[in-house]
C-alpha positions as a Markdown table, in Angstrom:
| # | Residue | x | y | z |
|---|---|---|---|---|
| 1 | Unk | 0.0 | 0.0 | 0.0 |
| 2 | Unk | 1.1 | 3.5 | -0.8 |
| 3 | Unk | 3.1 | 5.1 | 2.0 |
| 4 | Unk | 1.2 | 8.9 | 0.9 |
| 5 | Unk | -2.0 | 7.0 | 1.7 |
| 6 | Unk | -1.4 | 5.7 | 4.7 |
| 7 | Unk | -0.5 | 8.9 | 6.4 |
| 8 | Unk | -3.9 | 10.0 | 5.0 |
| 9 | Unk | -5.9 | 7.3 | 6.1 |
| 10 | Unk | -7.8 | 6.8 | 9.5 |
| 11 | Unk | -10.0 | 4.7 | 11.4 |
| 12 | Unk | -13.1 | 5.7 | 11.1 |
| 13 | Unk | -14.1 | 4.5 | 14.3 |
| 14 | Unk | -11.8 | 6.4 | 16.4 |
| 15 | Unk | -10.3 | 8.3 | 14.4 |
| 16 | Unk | -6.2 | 6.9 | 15.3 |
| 17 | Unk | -3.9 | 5.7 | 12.5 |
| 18 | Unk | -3.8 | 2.6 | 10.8 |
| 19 | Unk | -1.4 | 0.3 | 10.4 |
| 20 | Unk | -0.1 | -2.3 | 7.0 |
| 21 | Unk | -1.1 | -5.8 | 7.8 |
| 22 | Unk | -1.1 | -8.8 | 4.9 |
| 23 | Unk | -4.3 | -8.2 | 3.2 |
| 24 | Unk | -5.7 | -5.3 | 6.1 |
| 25 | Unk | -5.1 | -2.6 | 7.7 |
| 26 | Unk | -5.2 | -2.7 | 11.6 |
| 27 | Unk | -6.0 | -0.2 | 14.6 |
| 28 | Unk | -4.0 | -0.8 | 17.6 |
| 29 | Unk | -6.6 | 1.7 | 19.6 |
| 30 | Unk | -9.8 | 0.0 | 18.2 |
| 31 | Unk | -8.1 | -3.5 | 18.0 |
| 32 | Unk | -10.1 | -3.5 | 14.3 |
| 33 | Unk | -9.2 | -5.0 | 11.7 |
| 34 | Unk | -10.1 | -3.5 | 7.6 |
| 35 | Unk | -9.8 | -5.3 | 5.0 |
| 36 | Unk | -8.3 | -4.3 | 1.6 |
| 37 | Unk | -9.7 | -5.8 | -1.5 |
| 38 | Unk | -8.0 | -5.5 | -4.6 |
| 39 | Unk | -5.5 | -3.0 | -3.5 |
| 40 | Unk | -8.2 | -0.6 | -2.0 |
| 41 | Unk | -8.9 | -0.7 | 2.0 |
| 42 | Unk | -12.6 | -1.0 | 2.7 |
| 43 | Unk | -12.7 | 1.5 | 5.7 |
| 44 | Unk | -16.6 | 0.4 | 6.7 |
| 45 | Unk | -16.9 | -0.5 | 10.7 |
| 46 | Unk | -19.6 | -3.4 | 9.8 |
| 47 | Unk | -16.6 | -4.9 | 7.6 |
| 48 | Unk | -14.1 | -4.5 | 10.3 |
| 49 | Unk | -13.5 | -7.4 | 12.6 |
| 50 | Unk | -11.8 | -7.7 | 15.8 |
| 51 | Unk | -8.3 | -9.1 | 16.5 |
């Protein structure tokens, strides 16, 4: 994932950053979980799952 967009990106939960994972991007505050599809992070809390 694209380093620019990263530092963009937020959860939109609480708001903290995100963080690269292998197919997901995590929040350490939230302990969520997003997944990206395709290349494109699906930042939707009913698609986000706990870890």
């Amino acid at each position: 994932m694209d380093r620019e967009l990263l530092e963009i990106l937020a959860c939109p939960v609480c708001k903290g950053s995100l963080t690269p994972g292998r197919n997901s991007l995590r929040c350490e505050a939230c302990r969520l979980r997003y997944p990206v599809v395709d290349g494109v992070p699906v930042l939707l809390p009913e698609r986000a799952k706990k870890f």
